[in-house]
N, CA, C and O atoms as a Tripos MOL2 file, in Angstrom:
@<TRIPOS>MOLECULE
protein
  308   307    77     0     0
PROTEIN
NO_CHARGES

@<TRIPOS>ATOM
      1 N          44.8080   56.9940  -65.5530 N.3       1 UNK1
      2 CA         44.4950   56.6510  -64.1820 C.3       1 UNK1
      3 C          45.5300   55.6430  -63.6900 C.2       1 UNK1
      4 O          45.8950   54.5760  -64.1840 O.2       1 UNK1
      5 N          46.0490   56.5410  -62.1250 N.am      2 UNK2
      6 CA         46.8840   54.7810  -61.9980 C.3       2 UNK2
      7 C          45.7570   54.4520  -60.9510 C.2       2 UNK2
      8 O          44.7980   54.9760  -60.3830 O.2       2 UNK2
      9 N          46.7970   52.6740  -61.0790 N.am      3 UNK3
     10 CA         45.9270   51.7100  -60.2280 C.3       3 UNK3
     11 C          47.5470   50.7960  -59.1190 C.2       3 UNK3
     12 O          48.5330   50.1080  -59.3830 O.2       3 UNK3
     13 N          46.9550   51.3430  -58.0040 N.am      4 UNK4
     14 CA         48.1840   50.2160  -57.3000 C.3       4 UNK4
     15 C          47.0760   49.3580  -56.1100 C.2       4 UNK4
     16 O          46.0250   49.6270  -55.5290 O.2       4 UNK4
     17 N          47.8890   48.3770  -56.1700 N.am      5 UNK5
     18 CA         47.3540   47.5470  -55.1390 C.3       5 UNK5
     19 C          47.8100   47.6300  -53.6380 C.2       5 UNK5
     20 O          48.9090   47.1100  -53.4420 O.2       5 UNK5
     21 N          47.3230   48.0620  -52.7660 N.am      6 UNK6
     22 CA         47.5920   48.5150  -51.2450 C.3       6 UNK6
     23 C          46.8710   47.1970  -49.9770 C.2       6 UNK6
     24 O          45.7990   46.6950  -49.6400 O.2       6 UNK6
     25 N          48.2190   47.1570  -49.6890 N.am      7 UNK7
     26 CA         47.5840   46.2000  -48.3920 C.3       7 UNK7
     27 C          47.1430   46.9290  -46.8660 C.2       7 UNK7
     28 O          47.7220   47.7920  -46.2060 O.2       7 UNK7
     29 N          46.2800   46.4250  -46.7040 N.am      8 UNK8
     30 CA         45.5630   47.5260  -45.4050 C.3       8 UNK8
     31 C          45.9300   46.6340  -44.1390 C.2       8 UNK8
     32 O          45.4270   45.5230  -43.9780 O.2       8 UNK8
     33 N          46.6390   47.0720  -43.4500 N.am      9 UNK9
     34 CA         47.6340   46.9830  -42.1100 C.3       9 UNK9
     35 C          46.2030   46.5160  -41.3260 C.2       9 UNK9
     36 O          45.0580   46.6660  -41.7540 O.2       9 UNK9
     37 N          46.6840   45.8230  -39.8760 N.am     10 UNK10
     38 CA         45.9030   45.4860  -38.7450 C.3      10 UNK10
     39 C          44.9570   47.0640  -37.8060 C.2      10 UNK10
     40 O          44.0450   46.9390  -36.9890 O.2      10 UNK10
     41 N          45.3990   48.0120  -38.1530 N.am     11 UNK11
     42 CA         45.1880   49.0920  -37.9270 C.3      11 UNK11
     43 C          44.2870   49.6050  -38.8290 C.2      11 UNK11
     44 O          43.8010   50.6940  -38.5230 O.2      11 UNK11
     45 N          43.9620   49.1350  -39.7950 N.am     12 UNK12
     46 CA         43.2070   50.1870  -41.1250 C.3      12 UNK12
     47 C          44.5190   51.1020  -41.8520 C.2      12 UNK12
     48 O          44.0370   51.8070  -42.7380 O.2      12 UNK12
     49 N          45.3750   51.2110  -41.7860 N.am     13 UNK13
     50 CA         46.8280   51.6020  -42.4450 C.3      13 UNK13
     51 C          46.6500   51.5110  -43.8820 C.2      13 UNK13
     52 O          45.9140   50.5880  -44.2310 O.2      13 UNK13
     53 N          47.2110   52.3430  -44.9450 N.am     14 UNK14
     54 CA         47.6910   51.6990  -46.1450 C.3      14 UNK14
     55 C          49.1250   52.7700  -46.3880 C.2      14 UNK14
     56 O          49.2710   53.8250  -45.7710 O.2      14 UNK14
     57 N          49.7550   52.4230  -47.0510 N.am     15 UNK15
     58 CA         50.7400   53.4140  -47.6120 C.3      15 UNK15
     59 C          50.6710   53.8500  -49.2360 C.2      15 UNK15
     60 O          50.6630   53.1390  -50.2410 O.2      15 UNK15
     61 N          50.6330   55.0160  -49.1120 N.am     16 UNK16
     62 CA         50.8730   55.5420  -50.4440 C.3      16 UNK16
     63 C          52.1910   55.9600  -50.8520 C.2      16 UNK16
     64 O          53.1130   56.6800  -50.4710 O.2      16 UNK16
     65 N          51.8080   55.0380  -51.9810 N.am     17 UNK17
     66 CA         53.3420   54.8470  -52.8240 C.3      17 UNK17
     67 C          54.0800   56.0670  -53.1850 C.2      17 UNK17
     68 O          53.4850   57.0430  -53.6420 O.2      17 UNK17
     69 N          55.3980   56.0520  -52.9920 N.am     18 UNK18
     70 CA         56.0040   57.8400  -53.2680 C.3      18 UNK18
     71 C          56.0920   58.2490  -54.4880 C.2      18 UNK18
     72 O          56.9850   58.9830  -54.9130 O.2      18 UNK18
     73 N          55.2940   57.8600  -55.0390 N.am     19 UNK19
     74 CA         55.5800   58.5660  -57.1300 C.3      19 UNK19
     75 C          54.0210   59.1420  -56.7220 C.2      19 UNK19
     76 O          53.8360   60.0560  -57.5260 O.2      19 UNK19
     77 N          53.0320   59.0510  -56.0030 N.am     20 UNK20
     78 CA         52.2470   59.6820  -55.8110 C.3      20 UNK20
     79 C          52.2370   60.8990  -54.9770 C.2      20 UNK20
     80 O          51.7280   62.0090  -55.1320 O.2      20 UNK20
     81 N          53.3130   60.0900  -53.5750 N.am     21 UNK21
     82 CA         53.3750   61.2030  -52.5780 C.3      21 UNK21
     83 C          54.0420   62.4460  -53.7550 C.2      21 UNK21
     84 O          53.3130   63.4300  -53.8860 O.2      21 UNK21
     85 N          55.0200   62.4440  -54.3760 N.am     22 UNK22
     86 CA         55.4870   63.1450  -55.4300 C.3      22 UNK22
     87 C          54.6240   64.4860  -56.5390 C.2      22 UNK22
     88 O          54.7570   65.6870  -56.7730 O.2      22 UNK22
     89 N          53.6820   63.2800  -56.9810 N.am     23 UNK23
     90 CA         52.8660   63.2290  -57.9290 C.3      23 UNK23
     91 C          52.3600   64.7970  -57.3880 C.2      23 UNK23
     92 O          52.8320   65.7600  -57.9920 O.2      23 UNK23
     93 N          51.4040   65.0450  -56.2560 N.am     24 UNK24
     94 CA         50.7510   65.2690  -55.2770 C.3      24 UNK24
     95 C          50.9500   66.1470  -54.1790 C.2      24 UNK24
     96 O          50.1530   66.6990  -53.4210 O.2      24 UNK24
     97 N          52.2270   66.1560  -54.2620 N.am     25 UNK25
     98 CA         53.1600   66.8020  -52.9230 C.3      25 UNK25
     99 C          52.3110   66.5410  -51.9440 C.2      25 UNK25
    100 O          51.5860   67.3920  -51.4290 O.2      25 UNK25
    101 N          52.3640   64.9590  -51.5310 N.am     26 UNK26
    102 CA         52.1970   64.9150  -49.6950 C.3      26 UNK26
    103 C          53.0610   64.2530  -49.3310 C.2      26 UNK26
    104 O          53.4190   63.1210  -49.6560 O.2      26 UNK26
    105 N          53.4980   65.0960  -48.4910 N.am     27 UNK27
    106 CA         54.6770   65.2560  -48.0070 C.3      27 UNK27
    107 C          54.4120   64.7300  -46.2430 C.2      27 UNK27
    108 O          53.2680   64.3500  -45.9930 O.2      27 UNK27
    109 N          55.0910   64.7190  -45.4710 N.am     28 UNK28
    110 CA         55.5300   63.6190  -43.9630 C.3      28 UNK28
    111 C          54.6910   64.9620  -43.2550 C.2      28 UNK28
    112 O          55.2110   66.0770  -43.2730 O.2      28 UNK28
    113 N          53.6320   64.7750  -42.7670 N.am     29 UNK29
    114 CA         52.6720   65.7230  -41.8040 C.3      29 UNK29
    115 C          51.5320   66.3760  -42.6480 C.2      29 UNK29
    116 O          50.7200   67.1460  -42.1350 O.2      29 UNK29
    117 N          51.5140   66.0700  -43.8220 N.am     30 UNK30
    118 CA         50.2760   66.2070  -44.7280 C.3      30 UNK30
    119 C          49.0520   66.1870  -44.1260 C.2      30 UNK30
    120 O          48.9710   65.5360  -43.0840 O.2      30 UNK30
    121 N          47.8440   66.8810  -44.6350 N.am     31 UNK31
    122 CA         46.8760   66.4300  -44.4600 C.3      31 UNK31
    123 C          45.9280   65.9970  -45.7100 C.2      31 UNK31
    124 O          45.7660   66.5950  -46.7750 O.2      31 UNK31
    125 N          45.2940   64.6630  -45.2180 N.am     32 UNK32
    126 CA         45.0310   64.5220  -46.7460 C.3      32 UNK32
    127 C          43.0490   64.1360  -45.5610 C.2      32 UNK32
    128 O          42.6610   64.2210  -44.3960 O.2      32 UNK32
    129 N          42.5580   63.7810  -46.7700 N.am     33 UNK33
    130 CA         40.6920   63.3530  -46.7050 C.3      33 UNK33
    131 C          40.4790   62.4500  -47.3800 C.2      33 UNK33
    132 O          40.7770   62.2570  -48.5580 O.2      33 UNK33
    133 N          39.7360   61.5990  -46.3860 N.am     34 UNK34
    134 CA         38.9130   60.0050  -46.9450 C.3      34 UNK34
    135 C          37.8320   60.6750  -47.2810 C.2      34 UNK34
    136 O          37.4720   61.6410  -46.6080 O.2      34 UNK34
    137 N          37.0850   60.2210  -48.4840 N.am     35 UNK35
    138 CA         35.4530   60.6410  -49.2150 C.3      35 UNK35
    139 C          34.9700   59.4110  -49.7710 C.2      35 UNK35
    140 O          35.6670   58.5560  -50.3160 O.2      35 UNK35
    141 N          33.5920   59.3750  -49.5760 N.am     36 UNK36
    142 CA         33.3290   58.0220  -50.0560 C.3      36 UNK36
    143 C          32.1570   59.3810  -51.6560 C.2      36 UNK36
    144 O          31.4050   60.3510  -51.7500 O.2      36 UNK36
    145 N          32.6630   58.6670  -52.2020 N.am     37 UNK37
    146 CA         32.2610   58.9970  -54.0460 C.3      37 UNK37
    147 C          31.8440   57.7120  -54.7700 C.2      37 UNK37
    148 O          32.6230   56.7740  -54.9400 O.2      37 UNK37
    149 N          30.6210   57.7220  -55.1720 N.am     38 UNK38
    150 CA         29.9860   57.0150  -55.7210 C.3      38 UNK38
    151 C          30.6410   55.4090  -55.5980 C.2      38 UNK38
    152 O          31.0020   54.6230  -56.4740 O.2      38 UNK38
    153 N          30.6250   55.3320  -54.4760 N.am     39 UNK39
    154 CA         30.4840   54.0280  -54.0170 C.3      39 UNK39
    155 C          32.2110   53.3710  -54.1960 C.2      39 UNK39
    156 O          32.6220   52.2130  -54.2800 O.2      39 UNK39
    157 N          32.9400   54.7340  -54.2040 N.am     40 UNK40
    158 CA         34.2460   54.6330  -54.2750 C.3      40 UNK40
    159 C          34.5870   55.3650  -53.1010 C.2      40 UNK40
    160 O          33.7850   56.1400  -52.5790 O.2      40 UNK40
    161 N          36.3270   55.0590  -52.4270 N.am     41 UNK41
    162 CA         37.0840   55.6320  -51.6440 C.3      41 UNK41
    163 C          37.7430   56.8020  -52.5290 C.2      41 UNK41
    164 O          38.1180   56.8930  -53.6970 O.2      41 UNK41
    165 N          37.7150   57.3950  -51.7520 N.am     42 UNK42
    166 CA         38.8410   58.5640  -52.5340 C.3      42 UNK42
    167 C          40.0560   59.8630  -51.6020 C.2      42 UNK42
    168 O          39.8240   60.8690  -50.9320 O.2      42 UNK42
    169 N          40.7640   59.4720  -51.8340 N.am     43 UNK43
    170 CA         41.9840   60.4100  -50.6930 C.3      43 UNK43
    171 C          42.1720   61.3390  -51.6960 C.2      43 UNK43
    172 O          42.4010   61.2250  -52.9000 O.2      43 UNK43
    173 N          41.9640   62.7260  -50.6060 N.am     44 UNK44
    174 CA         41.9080   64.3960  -51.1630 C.3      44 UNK44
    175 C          43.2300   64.5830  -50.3070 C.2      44 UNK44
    176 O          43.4440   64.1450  -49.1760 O.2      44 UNK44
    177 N          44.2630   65.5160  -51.3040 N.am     45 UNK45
    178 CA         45.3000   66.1560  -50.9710 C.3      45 UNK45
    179 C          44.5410   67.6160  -50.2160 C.2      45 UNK45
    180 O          43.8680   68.4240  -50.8550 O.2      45 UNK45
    181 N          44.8200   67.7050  -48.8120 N.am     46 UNK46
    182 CA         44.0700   68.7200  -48.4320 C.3      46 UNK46
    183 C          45.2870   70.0570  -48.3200 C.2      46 UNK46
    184 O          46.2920   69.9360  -47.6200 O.2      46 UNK46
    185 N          45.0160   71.1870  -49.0520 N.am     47 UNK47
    186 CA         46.0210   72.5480  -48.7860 C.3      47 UNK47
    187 C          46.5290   72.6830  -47.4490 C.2      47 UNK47
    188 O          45.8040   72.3740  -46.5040 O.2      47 UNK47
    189 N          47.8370   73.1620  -47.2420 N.am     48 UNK48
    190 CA         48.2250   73.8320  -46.0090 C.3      48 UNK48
    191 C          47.7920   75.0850  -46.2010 C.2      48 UNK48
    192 O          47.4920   75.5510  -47.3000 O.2      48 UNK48
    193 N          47.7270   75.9120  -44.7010 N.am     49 UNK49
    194 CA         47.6280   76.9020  -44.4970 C.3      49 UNK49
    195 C          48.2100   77.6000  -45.2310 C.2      49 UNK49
    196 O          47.3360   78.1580  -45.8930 O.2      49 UNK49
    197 N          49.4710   78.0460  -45.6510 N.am     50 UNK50
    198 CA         50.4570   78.5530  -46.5840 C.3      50 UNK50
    199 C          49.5730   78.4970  -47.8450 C.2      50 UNK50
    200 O          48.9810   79.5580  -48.0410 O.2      50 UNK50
    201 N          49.3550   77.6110  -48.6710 N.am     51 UNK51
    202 CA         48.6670   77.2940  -49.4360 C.3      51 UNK51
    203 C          47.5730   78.3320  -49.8760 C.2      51 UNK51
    204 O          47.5550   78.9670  -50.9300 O.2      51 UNK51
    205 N          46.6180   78.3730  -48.7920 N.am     52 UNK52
    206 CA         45.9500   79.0400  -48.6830 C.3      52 UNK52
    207 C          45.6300   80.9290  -48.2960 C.2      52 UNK52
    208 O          44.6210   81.6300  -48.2160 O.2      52 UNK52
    209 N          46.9230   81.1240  -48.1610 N.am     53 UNK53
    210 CA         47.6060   82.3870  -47.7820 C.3      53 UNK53
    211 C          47.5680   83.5250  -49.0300 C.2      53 UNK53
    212 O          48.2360   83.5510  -50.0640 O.2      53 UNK53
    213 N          46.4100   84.5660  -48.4790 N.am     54 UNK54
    214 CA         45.6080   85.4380  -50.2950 C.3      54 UNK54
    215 C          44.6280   85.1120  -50.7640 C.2      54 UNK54
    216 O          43.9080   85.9090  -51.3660 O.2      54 UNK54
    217 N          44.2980   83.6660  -50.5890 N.am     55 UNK55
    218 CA         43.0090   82.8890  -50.9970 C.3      55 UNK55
    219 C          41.7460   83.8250  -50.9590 C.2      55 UNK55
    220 O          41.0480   83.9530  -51.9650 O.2      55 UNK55
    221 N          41.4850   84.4280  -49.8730 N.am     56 UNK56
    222 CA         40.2080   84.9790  -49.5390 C.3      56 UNK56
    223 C          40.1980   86.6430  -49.3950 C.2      56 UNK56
    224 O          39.3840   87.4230  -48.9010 O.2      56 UNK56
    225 N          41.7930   86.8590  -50.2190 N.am     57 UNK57
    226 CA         41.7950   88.4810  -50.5810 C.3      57 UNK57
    227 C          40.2090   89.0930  -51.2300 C.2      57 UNK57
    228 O          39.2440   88.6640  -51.8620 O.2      57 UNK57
    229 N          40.5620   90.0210  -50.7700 N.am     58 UNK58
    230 CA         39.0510   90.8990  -51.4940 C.3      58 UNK58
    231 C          37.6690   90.6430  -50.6250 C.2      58 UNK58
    232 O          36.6200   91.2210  -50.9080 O.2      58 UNK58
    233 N          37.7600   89.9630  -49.8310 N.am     59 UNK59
    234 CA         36.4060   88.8940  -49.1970 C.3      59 UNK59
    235 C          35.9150   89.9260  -48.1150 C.2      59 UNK59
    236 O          34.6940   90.0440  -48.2100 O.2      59 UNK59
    237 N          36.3130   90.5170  -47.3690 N.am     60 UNK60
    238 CA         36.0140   91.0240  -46.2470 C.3      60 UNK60
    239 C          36.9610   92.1410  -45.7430 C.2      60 UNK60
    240 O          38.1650   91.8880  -45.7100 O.2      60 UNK60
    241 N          36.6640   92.9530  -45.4800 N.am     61 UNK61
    242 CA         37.0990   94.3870  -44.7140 C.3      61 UNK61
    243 C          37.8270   93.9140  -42.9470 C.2      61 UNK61
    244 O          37.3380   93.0890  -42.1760 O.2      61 UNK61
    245 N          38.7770   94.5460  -42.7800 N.am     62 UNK62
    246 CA         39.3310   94.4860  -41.0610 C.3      62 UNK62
    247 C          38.5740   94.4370  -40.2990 C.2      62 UNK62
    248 O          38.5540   93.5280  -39.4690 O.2      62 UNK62
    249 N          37.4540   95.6800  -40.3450 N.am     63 UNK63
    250 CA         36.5270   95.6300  -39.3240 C.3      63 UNK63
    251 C          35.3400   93.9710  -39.5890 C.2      63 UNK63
    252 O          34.6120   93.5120  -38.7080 O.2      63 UNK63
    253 N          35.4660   93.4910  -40.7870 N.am     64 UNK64
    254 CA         34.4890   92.4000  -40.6530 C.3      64 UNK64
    255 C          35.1110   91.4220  -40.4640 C.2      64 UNK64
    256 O          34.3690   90.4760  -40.2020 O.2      64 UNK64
    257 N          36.4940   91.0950  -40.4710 N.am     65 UNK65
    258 CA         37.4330   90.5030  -39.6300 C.3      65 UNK65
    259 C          37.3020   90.0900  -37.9490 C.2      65 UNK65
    260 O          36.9610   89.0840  -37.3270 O.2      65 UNK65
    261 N          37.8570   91.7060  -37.5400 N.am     66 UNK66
    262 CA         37.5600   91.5560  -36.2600 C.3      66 UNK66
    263 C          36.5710   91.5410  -35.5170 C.2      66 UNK66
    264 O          36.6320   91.2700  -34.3180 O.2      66 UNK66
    265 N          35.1680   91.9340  -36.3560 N.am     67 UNK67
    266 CA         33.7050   91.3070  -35.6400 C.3      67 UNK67
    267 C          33.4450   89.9110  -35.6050 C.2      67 UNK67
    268 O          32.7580   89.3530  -34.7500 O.2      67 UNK67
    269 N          34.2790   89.1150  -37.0010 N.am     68 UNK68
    270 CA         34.3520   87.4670  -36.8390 C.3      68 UNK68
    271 C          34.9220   87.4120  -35.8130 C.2      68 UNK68
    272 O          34.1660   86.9360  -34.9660 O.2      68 UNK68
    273 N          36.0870   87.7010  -35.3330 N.am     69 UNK69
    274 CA         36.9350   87.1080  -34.5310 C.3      69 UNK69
    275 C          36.5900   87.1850  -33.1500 C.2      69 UNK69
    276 O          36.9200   86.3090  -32.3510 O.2      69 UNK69
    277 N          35.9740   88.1460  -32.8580 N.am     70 UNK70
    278 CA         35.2810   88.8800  -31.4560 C.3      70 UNK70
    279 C          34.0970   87.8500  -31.2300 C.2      70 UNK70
    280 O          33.9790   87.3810  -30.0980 O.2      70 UNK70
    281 N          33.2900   87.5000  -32.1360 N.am     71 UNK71
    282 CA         31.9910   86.6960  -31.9470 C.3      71 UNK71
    283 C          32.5660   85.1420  -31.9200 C.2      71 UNK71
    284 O          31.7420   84.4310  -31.3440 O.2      71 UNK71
    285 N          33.7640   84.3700  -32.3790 N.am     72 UNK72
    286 CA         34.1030   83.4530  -32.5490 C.3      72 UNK72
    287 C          34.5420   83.1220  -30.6170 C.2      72 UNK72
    288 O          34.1000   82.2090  -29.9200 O.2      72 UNK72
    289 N          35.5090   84.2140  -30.2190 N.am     73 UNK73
    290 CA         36.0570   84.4240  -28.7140 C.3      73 UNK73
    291 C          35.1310   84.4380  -28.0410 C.2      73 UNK73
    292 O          35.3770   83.8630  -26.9810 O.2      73 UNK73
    293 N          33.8190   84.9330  -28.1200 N.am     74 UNK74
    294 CA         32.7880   84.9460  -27.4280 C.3      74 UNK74
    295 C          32.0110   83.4120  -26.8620 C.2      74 UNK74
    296 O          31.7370   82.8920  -25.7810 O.2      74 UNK74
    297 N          31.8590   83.0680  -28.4340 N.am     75 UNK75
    298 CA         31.6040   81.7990  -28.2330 C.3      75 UNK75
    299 C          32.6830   80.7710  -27.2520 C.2      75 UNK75
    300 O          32.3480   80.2080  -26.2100 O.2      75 UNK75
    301 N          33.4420   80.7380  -27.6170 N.am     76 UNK76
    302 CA         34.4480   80.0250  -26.8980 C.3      76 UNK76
    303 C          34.6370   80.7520  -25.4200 C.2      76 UNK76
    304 O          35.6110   80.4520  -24.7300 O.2      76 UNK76
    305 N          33.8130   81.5710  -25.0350 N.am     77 UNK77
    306 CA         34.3740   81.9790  -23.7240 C.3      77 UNK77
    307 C          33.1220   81.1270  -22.9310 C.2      77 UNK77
    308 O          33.0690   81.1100  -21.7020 O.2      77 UNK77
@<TRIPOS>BOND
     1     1     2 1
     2     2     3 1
     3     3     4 2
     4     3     5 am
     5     5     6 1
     6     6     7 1
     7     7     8 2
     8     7     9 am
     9     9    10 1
    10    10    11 1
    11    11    12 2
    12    11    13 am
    13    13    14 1
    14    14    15 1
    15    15    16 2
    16    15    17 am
    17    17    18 1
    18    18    19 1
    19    19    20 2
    20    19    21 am
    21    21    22 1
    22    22    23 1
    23    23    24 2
    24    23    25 am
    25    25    26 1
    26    26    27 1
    27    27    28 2
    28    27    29 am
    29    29    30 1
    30    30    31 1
    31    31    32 2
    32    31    33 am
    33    33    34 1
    34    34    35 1
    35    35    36 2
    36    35    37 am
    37    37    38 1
    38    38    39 1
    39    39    40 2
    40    39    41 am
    41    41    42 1
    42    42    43 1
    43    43    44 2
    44    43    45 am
    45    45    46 1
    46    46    47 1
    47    47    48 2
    48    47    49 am
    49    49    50 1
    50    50    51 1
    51    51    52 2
    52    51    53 am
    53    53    54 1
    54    54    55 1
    55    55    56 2
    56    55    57 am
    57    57    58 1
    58    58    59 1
    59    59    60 2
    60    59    61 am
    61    61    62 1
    62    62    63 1
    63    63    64 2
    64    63    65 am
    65    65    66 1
    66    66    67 1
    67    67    68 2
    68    67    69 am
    69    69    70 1
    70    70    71 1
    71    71    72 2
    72    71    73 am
    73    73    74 1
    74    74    75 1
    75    75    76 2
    76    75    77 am
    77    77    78 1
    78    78    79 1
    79    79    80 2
    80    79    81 am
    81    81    82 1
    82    82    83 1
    83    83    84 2
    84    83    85 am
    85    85    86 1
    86    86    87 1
    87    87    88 2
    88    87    89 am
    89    89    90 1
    90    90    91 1
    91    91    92 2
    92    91    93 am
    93    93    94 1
    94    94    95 1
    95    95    96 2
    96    95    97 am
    97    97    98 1
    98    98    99 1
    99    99   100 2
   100    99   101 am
   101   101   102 1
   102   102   103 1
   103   103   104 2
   104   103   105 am
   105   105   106 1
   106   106   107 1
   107   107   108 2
   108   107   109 am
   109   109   110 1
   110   110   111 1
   111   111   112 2
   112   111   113 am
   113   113   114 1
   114   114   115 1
   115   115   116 2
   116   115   117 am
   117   117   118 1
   118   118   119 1
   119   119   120 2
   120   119   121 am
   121   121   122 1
   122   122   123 1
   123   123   124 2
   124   123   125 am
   125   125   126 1
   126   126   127 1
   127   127   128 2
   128   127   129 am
   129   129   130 1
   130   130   131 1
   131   131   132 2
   132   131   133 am
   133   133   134 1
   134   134   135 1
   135   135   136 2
   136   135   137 am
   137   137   138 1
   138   138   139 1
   139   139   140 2
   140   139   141 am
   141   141   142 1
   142   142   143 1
   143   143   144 2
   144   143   145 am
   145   145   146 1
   146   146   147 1
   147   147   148 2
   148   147   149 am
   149   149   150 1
   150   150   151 1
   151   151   152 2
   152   151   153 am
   153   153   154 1
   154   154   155 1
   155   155   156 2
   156   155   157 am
   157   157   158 1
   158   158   159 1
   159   159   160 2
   160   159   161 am
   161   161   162 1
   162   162   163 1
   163   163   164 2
   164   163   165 am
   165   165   166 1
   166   166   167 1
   167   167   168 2
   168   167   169 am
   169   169   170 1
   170   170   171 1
   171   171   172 2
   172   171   173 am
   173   173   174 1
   174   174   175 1
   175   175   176 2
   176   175   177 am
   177   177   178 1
   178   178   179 1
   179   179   180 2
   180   179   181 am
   181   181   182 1
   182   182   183 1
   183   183   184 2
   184   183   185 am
   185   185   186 1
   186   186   187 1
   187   187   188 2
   188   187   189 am
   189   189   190 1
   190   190   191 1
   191   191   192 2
   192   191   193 am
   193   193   194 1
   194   194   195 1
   195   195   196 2
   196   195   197 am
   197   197   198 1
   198   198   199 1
   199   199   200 2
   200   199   201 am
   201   201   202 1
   202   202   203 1
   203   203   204 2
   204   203   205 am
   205   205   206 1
   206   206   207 1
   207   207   208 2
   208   207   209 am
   209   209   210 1
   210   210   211 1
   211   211   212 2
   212   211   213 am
   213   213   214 1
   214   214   215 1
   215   215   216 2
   216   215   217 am
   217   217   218 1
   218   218   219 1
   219   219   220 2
   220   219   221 am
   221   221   222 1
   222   222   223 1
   223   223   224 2
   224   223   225 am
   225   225   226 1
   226   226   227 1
   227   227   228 2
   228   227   229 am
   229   229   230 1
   230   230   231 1
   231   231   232 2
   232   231   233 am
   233   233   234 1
   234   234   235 1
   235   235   236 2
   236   235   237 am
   237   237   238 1
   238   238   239 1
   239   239   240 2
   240   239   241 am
   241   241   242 1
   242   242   243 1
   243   243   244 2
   244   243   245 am
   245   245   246 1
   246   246   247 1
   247   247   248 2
   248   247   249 am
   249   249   250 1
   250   250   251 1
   251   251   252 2
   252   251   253 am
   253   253   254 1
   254   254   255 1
   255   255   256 2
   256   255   257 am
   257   257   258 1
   258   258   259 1
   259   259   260 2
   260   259   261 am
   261   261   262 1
   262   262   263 1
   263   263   264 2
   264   263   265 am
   265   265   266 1
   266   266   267 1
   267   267   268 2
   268   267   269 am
   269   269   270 1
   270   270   271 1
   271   271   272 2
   272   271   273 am
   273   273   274 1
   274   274   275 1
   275   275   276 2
   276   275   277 am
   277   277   278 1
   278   278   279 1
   279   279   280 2
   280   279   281 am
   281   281   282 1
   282   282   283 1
   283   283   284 2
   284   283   285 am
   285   285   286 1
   286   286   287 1
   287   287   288 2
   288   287   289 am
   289   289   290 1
   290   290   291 1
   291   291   292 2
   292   291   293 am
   293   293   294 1
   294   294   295 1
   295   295   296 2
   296   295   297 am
   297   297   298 1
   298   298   299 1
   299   299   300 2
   300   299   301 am
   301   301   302 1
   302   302   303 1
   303   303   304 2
   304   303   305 am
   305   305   306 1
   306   306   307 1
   307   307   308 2
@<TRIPOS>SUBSTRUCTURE
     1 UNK1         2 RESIDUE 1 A UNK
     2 UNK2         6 RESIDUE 1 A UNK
     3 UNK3        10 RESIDUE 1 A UNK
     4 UNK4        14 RESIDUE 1 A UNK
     5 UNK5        18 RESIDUE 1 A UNK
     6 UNK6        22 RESIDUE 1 A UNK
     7 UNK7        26 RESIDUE 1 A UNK
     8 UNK8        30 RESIDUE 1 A UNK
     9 UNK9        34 RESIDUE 1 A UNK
    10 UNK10       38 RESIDUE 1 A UNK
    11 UNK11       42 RESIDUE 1 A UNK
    12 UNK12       46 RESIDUE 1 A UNK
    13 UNK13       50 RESIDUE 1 A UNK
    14 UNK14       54 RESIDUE 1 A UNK
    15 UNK15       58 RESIDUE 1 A UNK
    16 UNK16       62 RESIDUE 1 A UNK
    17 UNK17       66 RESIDUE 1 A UNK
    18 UNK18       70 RESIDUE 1 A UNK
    19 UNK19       74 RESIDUE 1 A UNK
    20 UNK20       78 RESIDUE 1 A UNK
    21 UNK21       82 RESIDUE 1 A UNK
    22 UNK22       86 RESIDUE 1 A UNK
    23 UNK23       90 RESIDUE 1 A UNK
    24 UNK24       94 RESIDUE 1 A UNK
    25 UNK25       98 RESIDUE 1 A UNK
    26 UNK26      102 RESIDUE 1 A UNK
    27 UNK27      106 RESIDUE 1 A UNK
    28 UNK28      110 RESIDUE 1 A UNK
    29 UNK29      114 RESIDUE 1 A UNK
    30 UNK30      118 RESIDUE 1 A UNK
    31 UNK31      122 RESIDUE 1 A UNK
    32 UNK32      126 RESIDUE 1 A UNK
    33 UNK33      130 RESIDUE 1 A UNK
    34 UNK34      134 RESIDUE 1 A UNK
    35 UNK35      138 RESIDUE 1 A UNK
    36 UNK36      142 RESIDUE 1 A UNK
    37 UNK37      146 RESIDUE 1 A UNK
    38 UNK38      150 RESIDUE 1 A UNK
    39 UNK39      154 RESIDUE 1 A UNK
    40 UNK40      158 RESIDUE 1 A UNK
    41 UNK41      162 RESIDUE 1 A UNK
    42 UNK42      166 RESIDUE 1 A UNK
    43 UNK43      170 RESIDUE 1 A UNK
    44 UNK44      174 RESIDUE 1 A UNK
    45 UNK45      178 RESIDUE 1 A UNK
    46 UNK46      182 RESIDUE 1 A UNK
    47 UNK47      186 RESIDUE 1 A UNK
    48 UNK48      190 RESIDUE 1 A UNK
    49 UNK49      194 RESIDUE 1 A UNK
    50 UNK50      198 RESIDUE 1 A UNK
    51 UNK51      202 RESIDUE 1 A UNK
    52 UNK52      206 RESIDUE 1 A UNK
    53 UNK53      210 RESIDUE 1 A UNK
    54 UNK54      214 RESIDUE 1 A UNK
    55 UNK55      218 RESIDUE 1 A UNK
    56 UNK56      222 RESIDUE 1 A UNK
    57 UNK57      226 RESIDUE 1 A UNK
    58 UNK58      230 RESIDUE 1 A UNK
    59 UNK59      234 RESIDUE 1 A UNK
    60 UNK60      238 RESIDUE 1 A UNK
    61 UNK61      242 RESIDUE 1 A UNK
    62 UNK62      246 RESIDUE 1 A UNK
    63 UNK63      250 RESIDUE 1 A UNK
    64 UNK64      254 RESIDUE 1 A UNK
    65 UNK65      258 RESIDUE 1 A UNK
    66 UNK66      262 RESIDUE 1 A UNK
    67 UNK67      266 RESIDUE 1 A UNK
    68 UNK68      270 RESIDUE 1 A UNK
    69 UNK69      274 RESIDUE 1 A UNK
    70 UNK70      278 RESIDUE 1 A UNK
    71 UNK71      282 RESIDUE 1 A UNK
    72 UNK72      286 RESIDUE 1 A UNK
    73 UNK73      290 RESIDUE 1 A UNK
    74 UNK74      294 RESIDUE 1 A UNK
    75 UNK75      298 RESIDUE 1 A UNK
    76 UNK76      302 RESIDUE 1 A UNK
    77 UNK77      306 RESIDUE 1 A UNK
């Protein structure tokens, strides 16, 4: 486990140190997640889209695709 010590800016700011950004690949436009875990903070490296690209092969048929997508537009209309 590492342990670094982070100073938290006037903003709520901290920086993560680059042997992590590394560590981790987060990289400058990342998205990462605050979680509070058992009474701990914890920052989640969150996937890019790319990332996620095949992920959900096998899951659903075109046509159950485009009935999501049709009912999603709906809503939003």
């Amino acid at each position: 486990m590492t342990t670094k010590e982070l100073v938290v800016t006037r903003k709520g700011q901290v920086t993560i140190p680059i042997k992590l950004h590394r560590k981790y690949g987060i990289d400058e436009n990342s998205r990462v997640q605050i979680v509070e875990e058992d009474g701990k903070i914890v920052i989640k490296n969150l996937p890019s889209f790319l990332d996620l690209a095949g992920s959900g092969a096998g899951e659903a048929n075109v046509e159950e695709v485009k009935k999501m997508l049709d009912e999603m537009r709906a809503e939003d209309a």
